[in-house]
mmJSON file of the N, C-alpha and C atoms, coordinates in Angstrom:
{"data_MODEL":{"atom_site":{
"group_PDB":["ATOM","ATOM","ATOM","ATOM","ATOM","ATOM","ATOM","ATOM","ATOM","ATOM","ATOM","ATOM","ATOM","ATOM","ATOM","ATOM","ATOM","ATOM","ATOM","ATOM","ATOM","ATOM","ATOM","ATOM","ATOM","ATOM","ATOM","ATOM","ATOM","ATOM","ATOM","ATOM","ATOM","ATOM","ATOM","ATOM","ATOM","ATOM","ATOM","ATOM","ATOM","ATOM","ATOM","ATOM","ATOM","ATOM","ATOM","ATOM","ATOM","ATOM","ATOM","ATOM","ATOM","ATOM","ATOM","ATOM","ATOM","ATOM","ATOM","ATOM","ATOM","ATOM","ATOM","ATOM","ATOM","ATOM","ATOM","ATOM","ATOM","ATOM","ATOM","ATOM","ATOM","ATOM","ATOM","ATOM","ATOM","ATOM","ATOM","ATOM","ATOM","ATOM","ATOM","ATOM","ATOM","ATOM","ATOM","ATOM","ATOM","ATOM","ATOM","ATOM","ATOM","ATOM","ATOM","ATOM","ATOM","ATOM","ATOM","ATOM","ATOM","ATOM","ATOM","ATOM","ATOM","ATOM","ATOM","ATOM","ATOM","ATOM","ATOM","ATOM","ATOM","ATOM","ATOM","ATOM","ATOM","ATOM","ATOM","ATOM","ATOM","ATOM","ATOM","ATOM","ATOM","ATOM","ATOM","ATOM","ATOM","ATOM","ATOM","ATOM","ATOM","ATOM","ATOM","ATOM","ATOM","ATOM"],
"id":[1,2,3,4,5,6,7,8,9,10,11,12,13,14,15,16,17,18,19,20,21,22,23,24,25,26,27,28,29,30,31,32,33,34,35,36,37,38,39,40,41,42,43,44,45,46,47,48,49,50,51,52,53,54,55,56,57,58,59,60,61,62,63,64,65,66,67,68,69,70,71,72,73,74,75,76,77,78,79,80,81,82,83,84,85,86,87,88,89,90,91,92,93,94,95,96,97,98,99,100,101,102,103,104,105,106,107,108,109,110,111,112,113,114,115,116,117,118,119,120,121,122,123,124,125,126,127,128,129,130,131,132,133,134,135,136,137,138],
"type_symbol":["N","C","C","N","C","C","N","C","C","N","C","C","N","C","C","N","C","C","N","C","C","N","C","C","N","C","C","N","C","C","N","C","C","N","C","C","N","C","C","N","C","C","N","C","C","N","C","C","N","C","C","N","C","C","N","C","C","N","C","C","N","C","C","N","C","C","N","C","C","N","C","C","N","C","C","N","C","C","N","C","C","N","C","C","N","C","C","N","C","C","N","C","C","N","C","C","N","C","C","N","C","C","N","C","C","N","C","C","N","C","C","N","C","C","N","C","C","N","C","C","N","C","C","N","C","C","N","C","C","N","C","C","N","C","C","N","C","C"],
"label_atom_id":["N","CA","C","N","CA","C","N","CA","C","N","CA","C","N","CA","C","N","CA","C","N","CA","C","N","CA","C","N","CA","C","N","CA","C","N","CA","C","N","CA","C","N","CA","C","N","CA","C","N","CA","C","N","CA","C","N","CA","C","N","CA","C","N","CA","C","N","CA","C","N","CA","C","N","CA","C","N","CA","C","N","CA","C","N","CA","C","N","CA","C","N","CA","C","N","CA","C","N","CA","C","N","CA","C","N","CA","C","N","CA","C","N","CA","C","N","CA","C","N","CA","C","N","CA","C","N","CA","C","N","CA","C","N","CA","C","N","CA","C","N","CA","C","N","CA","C","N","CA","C","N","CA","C","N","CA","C","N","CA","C"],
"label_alt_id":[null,null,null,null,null,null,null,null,null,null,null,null,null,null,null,null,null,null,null,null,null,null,null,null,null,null,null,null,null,null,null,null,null,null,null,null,null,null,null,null,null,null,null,null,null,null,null,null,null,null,null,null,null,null,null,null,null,null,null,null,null,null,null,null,null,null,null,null,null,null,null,null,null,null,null,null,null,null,null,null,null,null,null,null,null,null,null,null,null,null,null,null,null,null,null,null,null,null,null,null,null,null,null,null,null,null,null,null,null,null,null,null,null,null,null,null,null,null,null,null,null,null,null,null,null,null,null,null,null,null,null,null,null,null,null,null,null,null],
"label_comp_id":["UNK","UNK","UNK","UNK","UNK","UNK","UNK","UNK","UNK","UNK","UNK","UNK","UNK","UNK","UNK","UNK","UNK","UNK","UNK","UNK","UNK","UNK","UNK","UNK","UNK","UNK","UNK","UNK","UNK","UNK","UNK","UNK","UNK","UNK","UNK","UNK","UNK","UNK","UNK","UNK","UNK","UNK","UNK","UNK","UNK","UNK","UNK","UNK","UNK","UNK","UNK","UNK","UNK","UNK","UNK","UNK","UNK","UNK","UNK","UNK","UNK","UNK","UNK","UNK","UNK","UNK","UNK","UNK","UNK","UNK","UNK","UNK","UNK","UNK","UNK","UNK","UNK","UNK","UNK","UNK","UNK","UNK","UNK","UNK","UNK","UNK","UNK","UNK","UNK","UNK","UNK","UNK","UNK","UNK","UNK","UNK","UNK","UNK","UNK","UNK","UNK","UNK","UNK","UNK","UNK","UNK","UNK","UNK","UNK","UNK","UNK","UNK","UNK","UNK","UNK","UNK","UNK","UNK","UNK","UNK","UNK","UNK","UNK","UNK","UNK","UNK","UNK","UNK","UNK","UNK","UNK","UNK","UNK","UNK","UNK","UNK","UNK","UNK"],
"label_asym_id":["A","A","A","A","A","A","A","A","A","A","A","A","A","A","A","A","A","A","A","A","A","A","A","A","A","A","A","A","A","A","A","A","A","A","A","A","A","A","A","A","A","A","A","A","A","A","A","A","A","A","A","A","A","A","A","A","A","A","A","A","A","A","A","A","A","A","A","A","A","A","A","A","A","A","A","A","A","A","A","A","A","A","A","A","A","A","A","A","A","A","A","A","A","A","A","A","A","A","A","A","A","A","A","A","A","A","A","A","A","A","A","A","A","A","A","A","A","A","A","A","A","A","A","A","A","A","A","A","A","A","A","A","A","A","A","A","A","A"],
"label_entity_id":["1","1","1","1","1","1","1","1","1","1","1","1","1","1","1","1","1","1","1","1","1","1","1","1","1","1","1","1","1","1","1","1","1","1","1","1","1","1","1","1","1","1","1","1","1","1","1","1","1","1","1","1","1","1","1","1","1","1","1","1","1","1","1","1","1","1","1","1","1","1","1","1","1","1","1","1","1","1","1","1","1","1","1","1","1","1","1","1","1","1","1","1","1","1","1","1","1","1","1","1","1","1","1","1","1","1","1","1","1","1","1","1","1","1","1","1","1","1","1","1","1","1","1","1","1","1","1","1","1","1","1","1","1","1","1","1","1","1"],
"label_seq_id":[1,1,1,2,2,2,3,3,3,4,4,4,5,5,5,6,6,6,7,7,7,8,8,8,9,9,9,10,10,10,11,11,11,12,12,12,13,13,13,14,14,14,15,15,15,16,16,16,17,17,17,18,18,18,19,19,19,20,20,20,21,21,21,22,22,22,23,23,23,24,24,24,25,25,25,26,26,26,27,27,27,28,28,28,29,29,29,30,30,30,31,31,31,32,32,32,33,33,33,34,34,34,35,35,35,36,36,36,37,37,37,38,38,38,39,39,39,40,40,40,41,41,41,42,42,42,43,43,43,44,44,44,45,45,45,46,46,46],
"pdbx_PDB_ins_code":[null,null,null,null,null,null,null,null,null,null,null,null,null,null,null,null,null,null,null,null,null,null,null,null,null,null,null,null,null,null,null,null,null,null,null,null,null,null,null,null,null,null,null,null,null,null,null,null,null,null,null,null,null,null,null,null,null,null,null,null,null,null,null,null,null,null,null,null,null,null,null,null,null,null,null,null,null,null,null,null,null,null,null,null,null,null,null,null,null,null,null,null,null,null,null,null,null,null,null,null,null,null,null,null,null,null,null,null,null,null,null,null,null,null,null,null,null,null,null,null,null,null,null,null,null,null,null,null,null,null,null,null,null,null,null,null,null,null],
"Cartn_x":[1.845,1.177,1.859,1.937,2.53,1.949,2.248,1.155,1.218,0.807,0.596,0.028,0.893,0.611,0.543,-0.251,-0.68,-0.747,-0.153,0.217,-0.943,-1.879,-2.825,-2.737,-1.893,-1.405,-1.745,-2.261,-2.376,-1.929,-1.231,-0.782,-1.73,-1.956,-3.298,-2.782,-3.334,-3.085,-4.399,-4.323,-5.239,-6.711,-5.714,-6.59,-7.145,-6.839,-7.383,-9.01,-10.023,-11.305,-11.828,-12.607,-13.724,-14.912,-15.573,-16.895,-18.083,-18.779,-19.607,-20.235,-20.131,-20.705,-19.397,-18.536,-17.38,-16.41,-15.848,-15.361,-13.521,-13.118,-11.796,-10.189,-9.188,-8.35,-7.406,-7.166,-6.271,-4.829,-3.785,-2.07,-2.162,-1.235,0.025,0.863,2.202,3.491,3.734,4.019,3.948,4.961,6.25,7.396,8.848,9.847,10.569,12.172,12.164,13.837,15.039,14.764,15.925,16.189,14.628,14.318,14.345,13.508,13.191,13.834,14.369,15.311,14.778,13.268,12.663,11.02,10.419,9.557,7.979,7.104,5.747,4.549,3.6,2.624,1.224,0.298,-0.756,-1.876,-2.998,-3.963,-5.471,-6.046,-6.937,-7.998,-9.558,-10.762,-10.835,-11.144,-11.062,-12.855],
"Cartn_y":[104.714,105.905,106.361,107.613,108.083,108.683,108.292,108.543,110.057,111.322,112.399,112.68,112.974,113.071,114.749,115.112,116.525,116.737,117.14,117.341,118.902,118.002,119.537,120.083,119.645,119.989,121.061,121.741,122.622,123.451,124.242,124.319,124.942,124.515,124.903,126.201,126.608,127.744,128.563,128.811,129.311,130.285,130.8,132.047,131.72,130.332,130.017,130.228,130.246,129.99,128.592,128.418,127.104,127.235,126.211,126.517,126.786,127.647,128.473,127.222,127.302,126.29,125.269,125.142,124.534,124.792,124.029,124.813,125.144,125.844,126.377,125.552,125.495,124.981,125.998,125.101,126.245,125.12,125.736,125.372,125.315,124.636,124.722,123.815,124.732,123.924,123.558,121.823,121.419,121.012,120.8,120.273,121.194,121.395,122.404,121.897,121.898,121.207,121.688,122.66,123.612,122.981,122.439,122.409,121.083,120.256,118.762,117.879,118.219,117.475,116.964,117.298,117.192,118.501,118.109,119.332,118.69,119.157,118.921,119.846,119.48,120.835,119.94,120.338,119.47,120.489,119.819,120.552,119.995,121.127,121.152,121.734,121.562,122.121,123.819,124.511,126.122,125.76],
"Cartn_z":[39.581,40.058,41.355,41.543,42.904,43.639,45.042,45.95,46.556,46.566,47.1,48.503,49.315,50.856,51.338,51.777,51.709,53.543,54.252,55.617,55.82,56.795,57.395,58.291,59.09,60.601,60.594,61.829,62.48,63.655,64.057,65.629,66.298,67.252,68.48,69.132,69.602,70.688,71.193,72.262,73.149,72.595,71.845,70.664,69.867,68.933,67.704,67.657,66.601,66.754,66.622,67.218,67.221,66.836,67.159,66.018,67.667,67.419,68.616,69.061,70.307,71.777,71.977,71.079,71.701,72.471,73.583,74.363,73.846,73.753,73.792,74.355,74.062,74.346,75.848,76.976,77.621,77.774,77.65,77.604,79.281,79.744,80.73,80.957,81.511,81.393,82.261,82.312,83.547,83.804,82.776,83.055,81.852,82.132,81.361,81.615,80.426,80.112,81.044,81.122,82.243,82.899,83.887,85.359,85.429,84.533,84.387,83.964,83.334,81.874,80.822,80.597,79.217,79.213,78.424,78.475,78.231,78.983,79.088,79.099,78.186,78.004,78.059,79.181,79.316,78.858,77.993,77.083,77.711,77.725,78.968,77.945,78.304,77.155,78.472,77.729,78.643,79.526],
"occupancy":[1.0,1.0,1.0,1.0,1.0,1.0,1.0,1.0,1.0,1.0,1.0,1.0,1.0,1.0,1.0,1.0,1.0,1.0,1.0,1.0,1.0,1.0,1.0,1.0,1.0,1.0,1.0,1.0,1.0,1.0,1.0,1.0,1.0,1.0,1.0,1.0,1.0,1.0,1.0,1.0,1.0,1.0,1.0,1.0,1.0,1.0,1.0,1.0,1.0,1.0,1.0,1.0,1.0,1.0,1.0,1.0,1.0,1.0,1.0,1.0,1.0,1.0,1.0,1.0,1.0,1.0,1.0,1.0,1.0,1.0,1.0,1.0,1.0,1.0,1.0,1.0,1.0,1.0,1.0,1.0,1.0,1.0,1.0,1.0,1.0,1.0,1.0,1.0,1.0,1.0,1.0,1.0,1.0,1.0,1.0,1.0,1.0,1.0,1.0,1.0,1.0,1.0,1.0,1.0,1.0,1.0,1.0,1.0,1.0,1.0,1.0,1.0,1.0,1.0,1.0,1.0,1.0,1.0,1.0,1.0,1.0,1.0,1.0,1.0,1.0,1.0,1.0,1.0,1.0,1.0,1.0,1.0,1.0,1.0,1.0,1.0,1.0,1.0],
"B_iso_or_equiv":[0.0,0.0,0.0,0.0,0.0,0.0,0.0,0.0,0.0,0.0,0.0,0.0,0.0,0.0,0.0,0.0,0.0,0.0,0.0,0.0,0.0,0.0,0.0,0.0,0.0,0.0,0.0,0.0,0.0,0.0,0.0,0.0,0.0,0.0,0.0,0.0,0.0,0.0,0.0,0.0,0.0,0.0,0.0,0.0,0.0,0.0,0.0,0.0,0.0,0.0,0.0,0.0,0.0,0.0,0.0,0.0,0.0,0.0,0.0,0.0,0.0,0.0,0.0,0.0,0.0,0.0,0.0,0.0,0.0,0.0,0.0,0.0,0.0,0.0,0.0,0.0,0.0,0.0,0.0,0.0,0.0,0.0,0.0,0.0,0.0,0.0,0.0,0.0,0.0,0.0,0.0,0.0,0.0,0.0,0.0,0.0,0.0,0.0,0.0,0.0,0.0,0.0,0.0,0.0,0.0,0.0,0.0,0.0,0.0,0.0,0.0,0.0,0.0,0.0,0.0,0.0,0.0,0.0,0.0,0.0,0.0,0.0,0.0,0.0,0.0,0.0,0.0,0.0,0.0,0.0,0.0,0.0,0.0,0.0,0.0,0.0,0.0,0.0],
"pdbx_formal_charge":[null,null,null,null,null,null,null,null,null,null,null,null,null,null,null,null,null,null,null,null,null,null,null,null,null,null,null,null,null,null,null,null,null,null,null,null,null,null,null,null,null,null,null,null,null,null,null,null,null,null,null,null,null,null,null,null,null,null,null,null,null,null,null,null,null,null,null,null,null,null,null,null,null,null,null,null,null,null,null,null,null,null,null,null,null,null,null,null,null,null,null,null,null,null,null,null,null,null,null,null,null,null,null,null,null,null,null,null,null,null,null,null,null,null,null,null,null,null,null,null,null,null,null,null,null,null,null,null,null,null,null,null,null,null,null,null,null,null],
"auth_seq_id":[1,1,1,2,2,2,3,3,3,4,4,4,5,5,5,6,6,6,7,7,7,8,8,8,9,9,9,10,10,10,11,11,11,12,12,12,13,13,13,14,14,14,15,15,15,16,16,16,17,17,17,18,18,18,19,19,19,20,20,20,21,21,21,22,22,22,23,23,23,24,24,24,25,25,25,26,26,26,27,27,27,28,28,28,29,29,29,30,30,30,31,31,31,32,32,32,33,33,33,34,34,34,35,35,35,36,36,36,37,37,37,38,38,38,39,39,39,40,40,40,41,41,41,42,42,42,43,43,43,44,44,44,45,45,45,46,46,46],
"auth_comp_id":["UNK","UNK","UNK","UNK","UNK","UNK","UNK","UNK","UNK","UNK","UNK","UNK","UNK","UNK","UNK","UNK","UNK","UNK","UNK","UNK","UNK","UNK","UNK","UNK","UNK","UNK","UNK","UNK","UNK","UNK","UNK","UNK","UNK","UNK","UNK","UNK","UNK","UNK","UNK","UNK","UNK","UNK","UNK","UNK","UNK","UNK","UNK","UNK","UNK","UNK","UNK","UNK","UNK","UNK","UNK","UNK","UNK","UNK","UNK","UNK","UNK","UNK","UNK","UNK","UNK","UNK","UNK","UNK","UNK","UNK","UNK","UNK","UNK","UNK","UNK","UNK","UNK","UNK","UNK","UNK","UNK","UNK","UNK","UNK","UNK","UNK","UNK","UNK","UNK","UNK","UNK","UNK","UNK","UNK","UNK","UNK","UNK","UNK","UNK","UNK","UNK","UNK","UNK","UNK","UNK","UNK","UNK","UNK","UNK","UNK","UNK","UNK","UNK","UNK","UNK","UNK","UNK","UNK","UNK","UNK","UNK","UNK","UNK","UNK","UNK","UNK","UNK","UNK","UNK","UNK","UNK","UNK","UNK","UNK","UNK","UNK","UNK","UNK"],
"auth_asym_id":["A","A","A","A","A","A","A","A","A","A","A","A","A","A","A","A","A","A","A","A","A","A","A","A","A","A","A","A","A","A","A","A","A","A","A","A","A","A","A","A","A","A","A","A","A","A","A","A","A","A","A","A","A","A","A","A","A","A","A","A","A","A","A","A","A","A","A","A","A","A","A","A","A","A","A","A","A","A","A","A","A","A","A","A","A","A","A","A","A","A","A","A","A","A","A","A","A","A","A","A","A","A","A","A","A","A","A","A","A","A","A","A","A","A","A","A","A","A","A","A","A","A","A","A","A","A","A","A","A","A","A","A","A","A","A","A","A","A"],
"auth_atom_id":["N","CA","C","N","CA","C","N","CA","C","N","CA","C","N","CA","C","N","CA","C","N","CA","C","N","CA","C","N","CA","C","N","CA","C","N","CA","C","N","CA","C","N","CA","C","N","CA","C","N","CA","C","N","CA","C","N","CA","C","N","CA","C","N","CA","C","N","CA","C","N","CA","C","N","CA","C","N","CA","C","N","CA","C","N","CA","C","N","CA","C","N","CA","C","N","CA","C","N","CA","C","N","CA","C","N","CA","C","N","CA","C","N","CA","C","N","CA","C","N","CA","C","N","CA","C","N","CA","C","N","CA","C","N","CA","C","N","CA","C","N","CA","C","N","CA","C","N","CA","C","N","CA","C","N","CA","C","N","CA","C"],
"pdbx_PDB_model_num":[1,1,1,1,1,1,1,1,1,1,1,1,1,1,1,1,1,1,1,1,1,1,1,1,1,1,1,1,1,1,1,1,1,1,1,1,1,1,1,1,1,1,1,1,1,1,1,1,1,1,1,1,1,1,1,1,1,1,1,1,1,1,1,1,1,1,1,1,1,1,1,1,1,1,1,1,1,1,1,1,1,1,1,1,1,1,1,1,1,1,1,1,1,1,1,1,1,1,1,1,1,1,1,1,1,1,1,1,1,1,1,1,1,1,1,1,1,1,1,1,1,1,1,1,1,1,1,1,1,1,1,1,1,1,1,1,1,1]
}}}
């Protein structure tokens, strides 16, 4: 039998909806490849 793996991933972003009284997702970048030499995004409830 073979096993079937079904990927639900989602990508988050600021806008998406939630379910009412939950609180919201807010982004910021706290570190950037340019500047840092790798890249960092810290996820915060709004």
């Amino acid at each position: 039998m073979k096993t079937k793996i079904i990927d639900l991933t989602q990508v988050l972003n600021e806008t998406m909806p939630v379910y009412p009284g939950t609180l919201g997702f807010k982004f910021e970048k706290s570190y950037s490849i340019g500047k840092d030499g790798f890249a960092e995004i810290n996820m915060e409830r709004k």
